[in-house]
C-alpha positions as a printed NumPy array, in Angstrom:
array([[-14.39 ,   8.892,  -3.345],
       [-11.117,   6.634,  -2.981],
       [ -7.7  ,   7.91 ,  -2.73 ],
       [ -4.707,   6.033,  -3.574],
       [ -2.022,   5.19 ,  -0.816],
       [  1.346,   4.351,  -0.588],
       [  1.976,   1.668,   2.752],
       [  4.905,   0.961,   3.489],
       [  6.348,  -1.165,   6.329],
       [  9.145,  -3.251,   8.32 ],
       [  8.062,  -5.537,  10.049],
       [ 10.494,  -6.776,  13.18 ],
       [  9.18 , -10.689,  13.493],
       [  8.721, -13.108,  11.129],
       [  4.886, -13.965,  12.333],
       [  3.613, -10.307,  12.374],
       [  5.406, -10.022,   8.961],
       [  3.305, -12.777,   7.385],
       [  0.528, -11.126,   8.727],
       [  0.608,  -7.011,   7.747],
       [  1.864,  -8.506,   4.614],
       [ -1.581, -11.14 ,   4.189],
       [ -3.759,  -8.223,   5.25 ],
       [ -2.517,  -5.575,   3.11 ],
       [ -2.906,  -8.651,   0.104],
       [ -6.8  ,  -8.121,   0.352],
       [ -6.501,  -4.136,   0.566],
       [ -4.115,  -3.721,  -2.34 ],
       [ -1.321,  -4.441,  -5.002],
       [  1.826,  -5.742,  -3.282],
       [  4.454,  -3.212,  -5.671],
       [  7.713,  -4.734,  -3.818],
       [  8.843,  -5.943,  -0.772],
       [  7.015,  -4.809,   1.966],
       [  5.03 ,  -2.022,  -0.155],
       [  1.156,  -1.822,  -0.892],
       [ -0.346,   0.278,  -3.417],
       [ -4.143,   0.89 ,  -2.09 ],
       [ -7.173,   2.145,  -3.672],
       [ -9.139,   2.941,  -0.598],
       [-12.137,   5.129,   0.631],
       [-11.682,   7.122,   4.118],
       [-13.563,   4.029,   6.186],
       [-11.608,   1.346,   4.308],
       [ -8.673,   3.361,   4.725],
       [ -9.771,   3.827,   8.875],
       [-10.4  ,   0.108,   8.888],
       [ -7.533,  -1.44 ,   7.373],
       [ -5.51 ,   1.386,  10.105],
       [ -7.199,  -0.246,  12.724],
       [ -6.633,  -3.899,  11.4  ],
       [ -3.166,  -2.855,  11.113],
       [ -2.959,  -1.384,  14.238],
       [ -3.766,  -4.317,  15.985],
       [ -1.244,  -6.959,  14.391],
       [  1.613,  -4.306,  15.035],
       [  4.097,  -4.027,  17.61 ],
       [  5.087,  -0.35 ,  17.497],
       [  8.31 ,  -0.553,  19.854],
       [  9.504,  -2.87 ,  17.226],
       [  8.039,  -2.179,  13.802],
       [  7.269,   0.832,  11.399],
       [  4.234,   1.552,   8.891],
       [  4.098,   4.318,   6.506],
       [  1.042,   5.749,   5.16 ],
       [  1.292,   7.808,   2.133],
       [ -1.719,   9.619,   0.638],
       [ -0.839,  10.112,  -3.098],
       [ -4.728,  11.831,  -4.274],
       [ -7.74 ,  10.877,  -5.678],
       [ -7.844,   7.728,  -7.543],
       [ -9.13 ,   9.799, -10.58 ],
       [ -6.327,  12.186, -10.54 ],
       [ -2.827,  12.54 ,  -9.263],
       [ -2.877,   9.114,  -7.546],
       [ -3.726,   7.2  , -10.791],
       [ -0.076,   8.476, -12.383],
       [  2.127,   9.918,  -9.555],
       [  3.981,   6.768,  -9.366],
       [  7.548,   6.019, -11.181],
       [  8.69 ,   2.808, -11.768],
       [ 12.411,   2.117, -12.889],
       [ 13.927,  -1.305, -14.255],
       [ 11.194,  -4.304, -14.548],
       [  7.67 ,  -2.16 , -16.117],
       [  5.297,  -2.667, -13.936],
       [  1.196,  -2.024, -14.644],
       [ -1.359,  -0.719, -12.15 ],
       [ -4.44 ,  -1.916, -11.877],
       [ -6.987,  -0.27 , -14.386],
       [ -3.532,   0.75 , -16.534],
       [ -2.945,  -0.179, -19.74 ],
       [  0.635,   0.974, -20.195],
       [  3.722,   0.605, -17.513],
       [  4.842,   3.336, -15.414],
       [  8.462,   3.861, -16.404],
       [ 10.462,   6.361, -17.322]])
């Protein structure tokens, strides 16, 4: 059962920037700057974590992990978008209000 979660993070140096932001590419949508919409299970979410974990330097940079619900519930439409429509994956209309 996969879960949908909201990363978000700020990244201090340039280097560990480019990569949170290529490893988070393969485990998700990039929605802006420096945020991830995931579709992940509870190992691929403990994986990337740990993946994560390691590229991190955590007297310097943040990461927020945001468990929005199942991908077949609340997580599939608990997101607002405003401005630009955006689409999620699997979506067929844009989330805006």
């Amino acid at each position: 059962m996969k879960h949908v979660y909201l990363i978000c993070y700020d990244v201090a140096d340039a280097s560990r920037l480019r990569k949170v932001y290529k490893c988070l590419q393969g485990a998700g949508e990039s929605l802006q700057y420096s945020v991830f919409r995931c579709e992940l299970s509870k190992e691929e979410r403990q994986e990337l974590i740990e993946r994560l974990w390691g590229l991190l330097k955590l007297s310097e940079d943040r990461l927020l992990v945001a468990n929005l619900g199942l991908s077949e519930s609340r997580g599939a439409d608990c997101l607002q978008y405003w401005g630009v429509p955006r689409e999620l994956p699997n979506s067929t209309r844009p989330l805006v209000i």
